[in-house]
N, C-alpha and C positions, 0 to 999 in steps of 0.2 A: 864728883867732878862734873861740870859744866861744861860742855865743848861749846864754842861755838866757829863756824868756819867763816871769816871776813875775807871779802872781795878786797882786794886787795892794790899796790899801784903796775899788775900788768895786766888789769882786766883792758883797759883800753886797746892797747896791744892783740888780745883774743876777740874784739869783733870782726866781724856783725854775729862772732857763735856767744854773745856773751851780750848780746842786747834782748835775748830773751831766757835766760836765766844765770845764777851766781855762776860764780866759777868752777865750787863745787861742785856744779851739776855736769861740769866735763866730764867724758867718759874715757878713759885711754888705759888699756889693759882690758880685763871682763867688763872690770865694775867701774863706777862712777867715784872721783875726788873724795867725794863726802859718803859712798861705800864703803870705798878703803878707809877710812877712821874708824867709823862706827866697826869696824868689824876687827881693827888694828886695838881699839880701845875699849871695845867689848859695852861700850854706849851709845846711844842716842844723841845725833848734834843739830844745831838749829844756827841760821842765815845770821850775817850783817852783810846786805845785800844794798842795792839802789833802790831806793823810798818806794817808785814804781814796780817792784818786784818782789816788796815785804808783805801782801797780803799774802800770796802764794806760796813764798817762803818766808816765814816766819823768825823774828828772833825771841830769844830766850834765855834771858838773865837771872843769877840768882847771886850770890855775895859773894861769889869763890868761881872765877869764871879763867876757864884756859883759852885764849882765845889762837888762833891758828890761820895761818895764813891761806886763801883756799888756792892758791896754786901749788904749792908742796905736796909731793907726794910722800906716806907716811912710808917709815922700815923703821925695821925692830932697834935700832941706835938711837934712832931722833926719837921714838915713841919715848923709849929709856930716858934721853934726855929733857922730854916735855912731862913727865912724871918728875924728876927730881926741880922742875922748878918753882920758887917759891914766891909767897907773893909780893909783886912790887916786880919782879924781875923778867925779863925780856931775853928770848934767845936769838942770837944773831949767829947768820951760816954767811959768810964771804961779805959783808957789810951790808947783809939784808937781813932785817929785823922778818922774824917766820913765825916766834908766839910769844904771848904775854899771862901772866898770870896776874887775875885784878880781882878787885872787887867790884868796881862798876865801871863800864861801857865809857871807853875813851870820848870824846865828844868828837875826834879826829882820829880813827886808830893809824891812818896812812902818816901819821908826824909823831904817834907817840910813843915813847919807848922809855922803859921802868930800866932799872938797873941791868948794864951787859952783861947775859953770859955769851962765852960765846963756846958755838958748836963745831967740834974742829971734825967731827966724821963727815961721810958725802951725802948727800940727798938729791933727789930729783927736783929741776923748779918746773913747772909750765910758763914759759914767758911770752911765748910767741905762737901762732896757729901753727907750724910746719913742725913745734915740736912734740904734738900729739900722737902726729903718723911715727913720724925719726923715731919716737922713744918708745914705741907702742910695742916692739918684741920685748925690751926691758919690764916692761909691767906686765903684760901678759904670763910669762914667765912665774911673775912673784906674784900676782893676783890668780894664777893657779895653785901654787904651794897653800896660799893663803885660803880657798876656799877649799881645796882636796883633802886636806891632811886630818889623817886618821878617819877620814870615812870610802865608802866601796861604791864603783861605778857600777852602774848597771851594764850588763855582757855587751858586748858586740857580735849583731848577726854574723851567722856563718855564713849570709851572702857577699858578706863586703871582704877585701882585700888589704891587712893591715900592714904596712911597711914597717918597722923599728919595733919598738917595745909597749904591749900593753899599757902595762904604768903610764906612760906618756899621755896617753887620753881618757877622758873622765866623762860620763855620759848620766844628766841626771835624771829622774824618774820622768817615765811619758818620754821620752828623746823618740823617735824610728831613724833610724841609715839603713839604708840597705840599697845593694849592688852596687856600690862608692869603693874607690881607691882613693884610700888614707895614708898618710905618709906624716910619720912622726920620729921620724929618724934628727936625733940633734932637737926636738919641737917638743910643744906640747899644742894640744887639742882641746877645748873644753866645749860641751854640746849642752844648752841651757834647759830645763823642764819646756817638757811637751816641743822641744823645737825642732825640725824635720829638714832631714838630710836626702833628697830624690835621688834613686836610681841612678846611675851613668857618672855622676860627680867626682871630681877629681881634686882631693883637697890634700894641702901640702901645710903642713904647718909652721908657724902657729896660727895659731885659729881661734876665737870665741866665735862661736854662734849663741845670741841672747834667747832666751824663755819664749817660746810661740813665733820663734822664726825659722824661715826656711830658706834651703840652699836650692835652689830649683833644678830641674832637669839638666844633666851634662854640664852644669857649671863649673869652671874652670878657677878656685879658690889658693890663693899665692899666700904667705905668709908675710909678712905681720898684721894680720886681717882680725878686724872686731867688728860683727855685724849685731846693735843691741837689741833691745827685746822687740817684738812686734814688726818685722825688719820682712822682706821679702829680697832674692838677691838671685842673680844667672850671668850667664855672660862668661867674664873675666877682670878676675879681681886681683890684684897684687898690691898690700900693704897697705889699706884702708879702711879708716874708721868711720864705723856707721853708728851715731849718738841711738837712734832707736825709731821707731816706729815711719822709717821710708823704706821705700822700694826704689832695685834698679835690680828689677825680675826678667830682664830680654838682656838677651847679646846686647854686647858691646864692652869696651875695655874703661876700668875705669883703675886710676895707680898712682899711690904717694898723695892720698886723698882724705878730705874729713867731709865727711854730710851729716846735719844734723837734724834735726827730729821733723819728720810729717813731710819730707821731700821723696818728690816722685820724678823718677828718670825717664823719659820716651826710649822706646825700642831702639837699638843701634844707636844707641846714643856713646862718645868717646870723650877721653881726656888723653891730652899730650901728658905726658909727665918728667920729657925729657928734648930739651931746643937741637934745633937742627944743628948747630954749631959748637953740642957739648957743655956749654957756658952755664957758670952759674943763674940761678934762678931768681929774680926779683919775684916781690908777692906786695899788694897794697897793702899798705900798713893805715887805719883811719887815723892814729893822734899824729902822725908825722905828714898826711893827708899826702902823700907821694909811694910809689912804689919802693921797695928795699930789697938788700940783698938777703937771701936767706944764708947763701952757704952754699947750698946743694946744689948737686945736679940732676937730680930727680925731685921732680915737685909739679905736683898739678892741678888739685882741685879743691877750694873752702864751697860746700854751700851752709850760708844761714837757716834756718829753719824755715819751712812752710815756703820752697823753692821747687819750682815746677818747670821740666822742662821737654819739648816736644820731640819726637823719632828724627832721629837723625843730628840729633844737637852734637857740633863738636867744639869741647871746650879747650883752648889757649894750654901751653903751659905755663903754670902758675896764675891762673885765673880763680877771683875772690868774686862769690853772687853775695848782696846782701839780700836779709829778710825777704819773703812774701814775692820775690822777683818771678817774673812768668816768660821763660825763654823759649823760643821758635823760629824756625828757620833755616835756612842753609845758607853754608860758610861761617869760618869761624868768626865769635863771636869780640868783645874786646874782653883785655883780662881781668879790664876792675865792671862790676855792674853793679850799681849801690840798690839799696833797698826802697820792694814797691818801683820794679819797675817793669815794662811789658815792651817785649821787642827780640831784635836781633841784629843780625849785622846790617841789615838796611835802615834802623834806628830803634829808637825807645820812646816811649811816651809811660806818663805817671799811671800806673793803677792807683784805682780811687780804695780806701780803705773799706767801702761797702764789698765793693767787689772780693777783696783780699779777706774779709770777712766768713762771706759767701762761702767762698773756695773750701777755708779752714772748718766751715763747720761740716762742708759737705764730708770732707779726708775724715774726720774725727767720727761723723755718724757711722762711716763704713767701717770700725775700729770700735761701735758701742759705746765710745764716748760723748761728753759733750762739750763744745766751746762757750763753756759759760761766761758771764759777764766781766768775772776777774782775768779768764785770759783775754778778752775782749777789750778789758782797758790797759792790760800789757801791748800788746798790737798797736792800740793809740797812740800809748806812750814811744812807741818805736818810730811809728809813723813820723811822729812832728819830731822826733829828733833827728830822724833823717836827714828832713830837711837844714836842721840845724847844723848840721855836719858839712852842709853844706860842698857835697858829693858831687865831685868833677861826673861828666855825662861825656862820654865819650863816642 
């Protein structure tokens, strides 16, 4: 079997987290979209991503291809259901087509659809940014079962203080905690290789902590929290998703949140998560290029990747930063800030892509990596589409 995971018609929906990789590359639960597969289907799956995003992520066809929608999250039903489908045949959950079995690569997959089954059990969709955080104790949950079962955690020091049931949390090889109160009563806990929990820490689950990240000193940790791998984290955190390799390592409150990859918080930095009047939450949406309603009444913070912002920043409730934006200043700021841009509540002017450049390769060298040429012309491509989006400036 051939996976492959196709971006699908709610990526537009998921920016500015989804102008710099597929959909798949969402993180909500421990693991990532296209984790959960590979690990559900016990395979290996490859992109149909946007043209500017195919070097990186790559696709991979062969004459017998499943292909899958990448906003869906997999369960043992739907998994069931995309094994028995045959070729030519297309499965639809509530009149959204979610996978196809082909032989070769639709020319359009967002219009094409093989003969109906349809799926009448329930599944997760990803449709919108606010539903990473909302849904994110649901996955966690099931992407713990999915990576604990039938294997043994490593002990927990007898410095720390455990509230509920062992079982509950899973510690993988390299993990340290220690002098932490842990609370796993009704939760689960999952602590990633080599990733480190300081002294004083107060964590309530559910909780991932990703591979080589830490919970810093006396940090105050809420559930339904995913901080991913390479991640640095203090403060106070309640139900927020961290895609992987940022830091928000100082006080300050951050809640009902998604940050995604290579973004850095200033000290005492906060988020509203909740208006003064109770009311529900509007959040910018780019294809309808106006703010919406989300639903909720807690909701407060998108950053795009490689989003930097100065001590003391406090963020709007329901405030969206696109890409590469560099925020500073005092008083809150406005709550849409499109991508590439440099300011604060006394204005904004364009950061030039050199600059944004700069920035990203300095974050990456302190991490051992490098920002080489092909993430360098993703960044490009972000750049001049920004523009094309043609992004109210408030």
């Amino acid at each position: 079997m051939n996976v492959i995971l196709y971006d699908d018609s709610h990526r537009e929906n998921l920016l500015p987290l989804t102008f710099t990789r597929p959909q798949s590359e969402i993180r909500i639960g421990i693991l990532t979209l296209k984790e959960k597969w590979e690990k559900h289907l016990q395979t290996k799956t490859s992109y149909l991503t946007q043209p500017y995003l195919a070097k990186k992520y790559p696709l991979q066809s062969t004459k017998h291809n499943i292909m899958i929608a990448a906003s869906v999250c997999p369960n043992p039903s739907l998994i069931k259901a995309i094994y028995q489908l045959e070729e030519g045949q297309s499965l639809i959950y509530k009149g959204q087509t979610i996978a196809h079995c082909v032989t070769s690569i639709p020319k359009d997959i967002l219009s094409y659809c093989g003969e109906k089954k349809e799926f009448s059990a329930s599944c997760l969709i990803i449709e919108y940014l606010w539903n990473i955080f909302y849904h994110n104790e649901t996955e966690l949950r099931a992407d713990f079962e999915l990576i604990t079962k039938n294997r043994i955690s490593q002990t927990l020091s007898a410095s720390n203080t455990l509230i509920g049931d062992v079982k509950d949390i899973f510690i993988e090889e390299g993990a340290v905690i220690e002098a932490s109160i842990i609370n796993v009563k009704d939760s689960k806990i999952y602590i990633g290789k080599n990733a480190e929990v300081m002294e004083g820490s107060l964590l309530r689950g559910s909780i991932s902590l990703g591979e080589h990240s830490q919970i810093k000193m006396g940090a105050k940790i809420y559930g339904a929290t995913t901080i991913g791998p390479h991640s640095k984290v203090g403060g106070e955190v309640n139900n927020v998703v961290i895609f992987g390799y940022s830091n928000k390592a100082h006080d300050g409150f951050f809640g009902n949140s998604v940050i995604g990859e290579w973004c850095n918080i200033g000290a005492d930095s906060n988020t509203s998560n909740l208006k003064n009047d109770y009311g529900k939450v509007k959040l910018w949406n780019y294809p309808k290029r106006k703010f919406d309603l989300t639903g909720l009444q807690f909701c407060g913070l998108i950053l795009g990747d490689h989003v930097k912002c100065g001590i003391n920043t406090m963020f709007n409730t329901g405030s969206v930063i696109g890409v590469s934006s560099n925020i500073f200043g005092a008083d809150y700021i406005p709550n849409f800030v499109g991508c590439f841009r440099w300011g604060g509540a006394k204005g904004f002017c364009d950061c030039r892509y050199e600059k944004a450049v700069s920035i990203a390769q300095s974050m990456y060298g302190r991490r051992h990596k490098v920002f080489d040429e092909v993430e360098q012309e993703i960044l490009l491509e972000v750049y001049n589409q920004a523009k094309s989006w043609n992004e109210p400036q408030f």
